[in-house]
N, C-alpha and C positions, 0 to 999 in steps of 0.2 A: 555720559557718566558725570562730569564735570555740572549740567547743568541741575543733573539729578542732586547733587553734593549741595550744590549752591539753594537749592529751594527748603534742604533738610538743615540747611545751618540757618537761611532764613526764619524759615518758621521754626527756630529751636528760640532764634535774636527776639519773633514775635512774640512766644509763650512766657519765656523771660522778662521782657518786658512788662507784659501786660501781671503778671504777676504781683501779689499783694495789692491789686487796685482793686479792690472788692467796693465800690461806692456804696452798698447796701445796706452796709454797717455803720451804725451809728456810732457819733463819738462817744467817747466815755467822758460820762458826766462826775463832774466833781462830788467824792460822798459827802454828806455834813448832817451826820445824825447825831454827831455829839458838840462839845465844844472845841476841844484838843482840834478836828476837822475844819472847822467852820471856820476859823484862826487858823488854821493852815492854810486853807483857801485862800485868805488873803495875807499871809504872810509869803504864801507862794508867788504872790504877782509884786512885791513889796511892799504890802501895808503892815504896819503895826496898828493893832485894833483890840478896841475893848470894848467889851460887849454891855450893853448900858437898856436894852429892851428887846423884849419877846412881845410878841402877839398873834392870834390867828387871823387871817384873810382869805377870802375867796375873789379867785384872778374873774375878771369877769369876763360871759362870754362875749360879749361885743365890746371891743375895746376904743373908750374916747381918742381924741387928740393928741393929747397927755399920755394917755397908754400907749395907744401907738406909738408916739416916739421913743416911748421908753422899751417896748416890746424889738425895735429899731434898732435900739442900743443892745440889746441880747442876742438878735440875728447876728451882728458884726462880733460881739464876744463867743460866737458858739452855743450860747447858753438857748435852749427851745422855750421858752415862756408863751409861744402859742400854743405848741401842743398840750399846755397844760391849762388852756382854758375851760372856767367854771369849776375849777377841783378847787377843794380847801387847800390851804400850804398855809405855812410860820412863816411869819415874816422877824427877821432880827435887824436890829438896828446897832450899829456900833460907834465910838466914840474913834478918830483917827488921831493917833497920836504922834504920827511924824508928816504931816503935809501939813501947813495952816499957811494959804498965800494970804498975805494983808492981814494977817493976824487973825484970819477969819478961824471962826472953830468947823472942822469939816465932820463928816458923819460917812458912813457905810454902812448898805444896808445888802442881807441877804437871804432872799426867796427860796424856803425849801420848800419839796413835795416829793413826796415819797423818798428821806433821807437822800435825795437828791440836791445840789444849788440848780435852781432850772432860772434865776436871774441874779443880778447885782448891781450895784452903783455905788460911786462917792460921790458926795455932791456936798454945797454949803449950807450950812443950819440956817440960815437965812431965806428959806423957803428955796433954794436951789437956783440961785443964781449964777454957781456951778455945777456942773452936771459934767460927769466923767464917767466911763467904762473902769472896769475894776482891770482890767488885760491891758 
């Protein structure tokens, strides 16, 4: 009986455990169909940002050097920028108004698709001689 007990509270330890570990599920992705979002998005990780350009872009599907690294930078953020290759998306560009090391003026930029952010970056208007994760 004893060992009967012990196998029933085991695999009670194991169903418990394994619980809520659904790996299946994708994460939830950040909304940014409006502005109020998009500025939340990165007011949520600490930027203060203003929005300074829109435009449309298509991710491409074979991704250079350059993209790649930057596709690089959105694996480690969460963010999927490959599962969104070759679709159209906005690209927004923002002005950052609380980080400038060396007095450099910084920029954020961020990748919708399907009122999704599916990437992002800060980097320096200086053609990106910094380069940072938005997380």
């Amino acid at each position: 009986m004893k060992k009967f007990t012990f196998m029933v509270f085991a695999a009670a330890a194991f169903a418990l455990a394994s619980c809520g570990k659904n790996e299946a599920i994708p994460p939830q992705l950040p909304q940014a169909a409006d502005v109020s979002q998009r500025i939340g998005y990165f007011a949520s990780h600490g930027w203060e940002v203003e929005e300074i350009s829109e435009r449309d872009i298509i991710i491409p599907h074979e991704f250079s050097d350059i993209y790649e690294e930057y596709a690089e930078m959105q694996d480690r953020q969460g963010l999927p920028l490959r599962e969104y290759s070759g679709r159209s998306a906005r690209l927004y560009t923002y002005e950052v108004k609380n980080y400038s090391p060396e007095n450099m003026k910084m920029l954020a930029e961020l990748l919708v698709c399907d009122d999704k952010a599916v990437a992002s970056m800060v980097y320096s208007e200086d053609g990106g001689s910094i380069r940072m994760p938005v997380s």
